[in-house]
Structures are given as structure tokens and as C-alpha cells.
C-alpha positions in Angstrom: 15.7 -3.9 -6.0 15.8 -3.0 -9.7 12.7 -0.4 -10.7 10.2 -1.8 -12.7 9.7 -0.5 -15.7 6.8 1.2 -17.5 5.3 -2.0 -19.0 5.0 -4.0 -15.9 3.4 -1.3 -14.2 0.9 -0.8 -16.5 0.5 -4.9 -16.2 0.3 -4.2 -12.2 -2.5 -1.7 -12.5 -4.6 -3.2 -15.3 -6.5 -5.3 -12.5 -9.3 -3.1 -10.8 -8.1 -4.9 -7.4 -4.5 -3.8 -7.5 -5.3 -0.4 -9.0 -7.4 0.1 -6.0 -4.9 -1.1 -3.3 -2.2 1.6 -5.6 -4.8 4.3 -5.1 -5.8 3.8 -1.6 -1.8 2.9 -0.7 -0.8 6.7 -2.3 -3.3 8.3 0.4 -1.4 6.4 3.4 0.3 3.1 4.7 -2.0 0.7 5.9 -2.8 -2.7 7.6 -4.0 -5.9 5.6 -7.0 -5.6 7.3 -7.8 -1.9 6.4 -7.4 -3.1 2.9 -9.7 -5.9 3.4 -12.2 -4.1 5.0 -12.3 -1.1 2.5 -12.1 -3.7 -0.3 -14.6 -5.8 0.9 -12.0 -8.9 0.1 -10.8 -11.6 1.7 -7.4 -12.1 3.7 -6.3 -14.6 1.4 -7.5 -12.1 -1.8 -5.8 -9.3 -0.1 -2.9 -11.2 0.6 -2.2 -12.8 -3.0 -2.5 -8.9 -4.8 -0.1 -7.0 -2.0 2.0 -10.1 -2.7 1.8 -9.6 -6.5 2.6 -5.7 -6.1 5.2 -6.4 -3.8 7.2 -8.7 -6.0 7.4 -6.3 -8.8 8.3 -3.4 -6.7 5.3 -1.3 -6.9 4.0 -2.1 -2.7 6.9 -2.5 0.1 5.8 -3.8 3.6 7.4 -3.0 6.9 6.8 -5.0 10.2 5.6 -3.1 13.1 5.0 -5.5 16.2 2.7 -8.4 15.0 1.2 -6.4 11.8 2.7 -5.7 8.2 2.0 -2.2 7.2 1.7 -2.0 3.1 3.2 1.6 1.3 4.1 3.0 -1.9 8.2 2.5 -1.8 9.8 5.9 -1.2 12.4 5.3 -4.1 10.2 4.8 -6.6 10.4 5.5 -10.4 9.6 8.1 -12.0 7.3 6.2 -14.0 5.1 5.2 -11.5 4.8 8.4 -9.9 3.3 9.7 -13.7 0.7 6.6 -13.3 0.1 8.0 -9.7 -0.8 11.5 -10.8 -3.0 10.0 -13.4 -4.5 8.1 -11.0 -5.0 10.9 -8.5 -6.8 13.1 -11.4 -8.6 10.5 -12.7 -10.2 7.8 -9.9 -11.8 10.4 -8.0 -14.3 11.1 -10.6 -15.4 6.6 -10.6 -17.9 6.0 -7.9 -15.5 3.0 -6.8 -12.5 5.1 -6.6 -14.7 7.6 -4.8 -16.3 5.2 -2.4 -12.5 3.9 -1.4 -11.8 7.2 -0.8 -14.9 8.0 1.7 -14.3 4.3 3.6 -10.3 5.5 4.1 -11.5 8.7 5.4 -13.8 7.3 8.0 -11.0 5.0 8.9 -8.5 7.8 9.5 -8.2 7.9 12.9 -7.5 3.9 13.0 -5.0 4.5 10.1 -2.8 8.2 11.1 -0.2 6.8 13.1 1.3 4.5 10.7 3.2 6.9 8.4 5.3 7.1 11.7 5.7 3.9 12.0 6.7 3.4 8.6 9.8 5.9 9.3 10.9 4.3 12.5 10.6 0.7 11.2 13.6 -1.1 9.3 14.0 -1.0 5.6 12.2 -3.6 3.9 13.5 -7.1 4.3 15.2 -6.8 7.6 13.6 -8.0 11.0 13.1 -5.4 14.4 14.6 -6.8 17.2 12.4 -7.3 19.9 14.4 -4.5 22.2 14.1 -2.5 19.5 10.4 -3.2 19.4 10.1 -2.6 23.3 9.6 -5.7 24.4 10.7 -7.5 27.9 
């Protein structure tokens, strides 16, 4: 997948939905539904933004089991990891941005155990078998 550059990232973060998902996505992976719930949005809300992020490169998903787990792409530009840093400097000072953070942190516990599944899953695009997945 070809990097995005510097303009459609800007056009990915100018909505306060996605620019949330970005922030809360560069504390840790996590579930659809831990974005919902944090979010307060619905599945379908949820759903259309990771989608929108995902097709410009700026969110990847990995399967693991029955549940997609949403992260910042490892190989990312440069670019966006300058709007990251803003972000980290900047957000934490917005009661919104502030109250993402406090909802993620009580959610922790739900939420540690999927930077490992991030590793051990496939690369984006391709399917885990189910023996690879452990199942009968």
C-alpha cells in the first residue's frame, strides 16, 4: 500500500471522530466495540470512520478469532508520525481528548492483550487458518 501523503492526512484528521479513533488507536490496538463504547458511537458510525481511515492507510485491522482489532500501521510515514506527536502534545490538554484517555485507561485490562495479538496475527489482508487459530 502506497503511504499517504501529508494532505490526505490532514483531510483524515480534520473530523473530530477520526482524530479521536487516531488518538486513542496510538495508545493501543483495539476492538470495534472499545471504540464504540469510549466513543459513545454507534457500530455502524464506528464502522464507516475505521473504514474511511483504513482505506487511506492511516488504520490497518487484523483478524483475531471472530473480532477485528484496529492499529496504527507499523510502516507508517513519517508524516503521520509528526501529526501523532502533535497530537500526543496537544489532545491531552481538550477535556474530550482527556476524557478518551480516562475511559481507555479504565478499559485496560479488557484491552492489554491485543498488542500480542496484533504480532501473532497475519499481515493485513490475509486470512488465519482455523489450525492456525486453534480450532478443532
Amino acid at each position: 500500500m502506497q503511504h499517504p501523503p501529508l494532505i490526505e492526512i490532514y483531510n483524515c484528521l480534520c473530523d473530530e471522530t477520526r482524530l479521536r479513533i487516531v488518538h486513542l488507536l496510538a495508545q493501543a490496538p483495539l476492538f470495534l466495540c472499545h471504540l464504540q463504547d469510549i466513543l459513545g458511537l454507534t457500530q455502524v458510525a464506528a464502522s464507516k470512520n475505521l473504514a474511511y481511515l483504513r482505506k487511506r492507510g492511516i488504520v490497518e485491522s487484523r483478524r483475531h478469532e471472530q473480532w477485528m482489532i484496529y492499529s496504527l500501521p507499523a510502516g507508517r510515514p513519517l508524516e503521520l508520525d509528526w501529526q501523532l506527536r502533535c497530537l500526543q502534545d496537544c489532545l491531552p490538554t481538550h477535556p474530550i481528548f482527556r476524557d478518551d484517555l480516562r475511559k481507555l485507561k479504565a478499559r485496560q485490562s479488557d484491552c492489554g492483550w491485543m498488542a500480542e495479538a496484533v504480532e501473532a496475527a497475519p499481515a493485513p489482508g490475509r486470512s488465519i487458518s482455523k489450525t492456525k487459530r486453534g480450532s478443532k
